[in-house]
Legacy VTK file of the C-alpha trace (Angstrom):
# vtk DataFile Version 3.0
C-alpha trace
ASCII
DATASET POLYDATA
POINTS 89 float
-6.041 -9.217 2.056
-6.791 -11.667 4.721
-10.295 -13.399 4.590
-13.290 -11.318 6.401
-15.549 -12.835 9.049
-18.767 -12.721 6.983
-20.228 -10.461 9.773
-17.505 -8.009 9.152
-18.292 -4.349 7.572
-16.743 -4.361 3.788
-13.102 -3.265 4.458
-10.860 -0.961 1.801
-7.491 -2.291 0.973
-4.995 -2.483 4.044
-1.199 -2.245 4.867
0.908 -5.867 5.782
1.064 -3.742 9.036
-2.818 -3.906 10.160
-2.864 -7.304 8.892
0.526 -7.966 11.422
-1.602 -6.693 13.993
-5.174 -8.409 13.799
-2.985 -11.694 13.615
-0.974 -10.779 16.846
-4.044 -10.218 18.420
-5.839 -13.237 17.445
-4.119 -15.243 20.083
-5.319 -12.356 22.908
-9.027 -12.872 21.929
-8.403 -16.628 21.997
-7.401 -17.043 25.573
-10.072 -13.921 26.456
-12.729 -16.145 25.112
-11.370 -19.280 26.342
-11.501 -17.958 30.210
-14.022 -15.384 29.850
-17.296 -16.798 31.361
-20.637 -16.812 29.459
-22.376 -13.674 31.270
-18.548 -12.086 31.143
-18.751 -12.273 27.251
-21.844 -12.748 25.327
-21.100 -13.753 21.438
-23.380 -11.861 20.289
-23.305 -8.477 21.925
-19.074 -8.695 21.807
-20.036 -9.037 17.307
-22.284 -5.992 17.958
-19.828 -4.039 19.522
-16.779 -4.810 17.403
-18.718 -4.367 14.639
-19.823 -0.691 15.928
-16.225 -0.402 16.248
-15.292 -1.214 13.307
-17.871 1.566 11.580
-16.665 4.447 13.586
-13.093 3.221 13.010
-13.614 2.948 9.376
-15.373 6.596 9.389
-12.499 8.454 11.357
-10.075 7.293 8.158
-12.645 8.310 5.515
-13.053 11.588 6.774
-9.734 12.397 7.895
-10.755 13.917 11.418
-8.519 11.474 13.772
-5.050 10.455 13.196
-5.510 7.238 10.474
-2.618 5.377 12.000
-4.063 5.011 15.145
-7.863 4.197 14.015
-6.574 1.882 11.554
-4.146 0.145 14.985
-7.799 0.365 17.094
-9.643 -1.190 14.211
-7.416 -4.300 14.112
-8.279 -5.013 17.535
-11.870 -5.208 16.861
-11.108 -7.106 13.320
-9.200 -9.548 15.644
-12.436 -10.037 18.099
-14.771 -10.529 15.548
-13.193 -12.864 13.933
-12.460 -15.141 16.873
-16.116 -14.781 17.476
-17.149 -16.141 14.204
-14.868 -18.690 14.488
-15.724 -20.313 17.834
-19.563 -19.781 16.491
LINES 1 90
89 0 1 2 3 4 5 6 7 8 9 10 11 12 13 14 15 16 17 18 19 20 21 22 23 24 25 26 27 28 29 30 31 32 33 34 35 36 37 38 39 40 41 42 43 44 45 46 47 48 49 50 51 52 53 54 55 56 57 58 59 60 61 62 63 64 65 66 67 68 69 70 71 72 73 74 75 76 77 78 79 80 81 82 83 84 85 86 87 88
């Protein structure tokens, strides 16, 4: 497991796969925050919704309702965010 921005809900144990993912999309929130200007992206409303995101995401797989795969592909995005958030903070 990959470390956790410390803002980041507790997380079970993932595939290589999701972990594959958050670090291809690292480079997407880079450049998004990079160009993105300050009333385009607030820091800390962008953490509030990730980590929303990352609840409901984290929910769907617990109870089985939506297809796991695809929450777990969703949730990687917002892993991805967040932690280029608490990195340029």
């Amino acid at each position: 497991m990959q470390a956790l921005p410390s803002s980041c809900p507790p997380l079970p144990e993932l595939p290589p796969l999701f972990w594959n993912e958050v670090n291809k999309q690292i480079p997407h929130w880079q450049e998004f925050f990079a160009t993105a200007g300050p009333d385009e992206a607030p820091a800390g409303k962008m953490r509030e919704v990730c980590i929303a995101r990352i609840k409901t995401r984290l929910k769907r797989i617990y109870t089985g309702k939506k297809n796991a795969g695809r929450s777990l592909f969703e949730m990687a995005h917002y892993v991805a965010c967040l932690t280029v958030i608490d990195a340029r903070n």
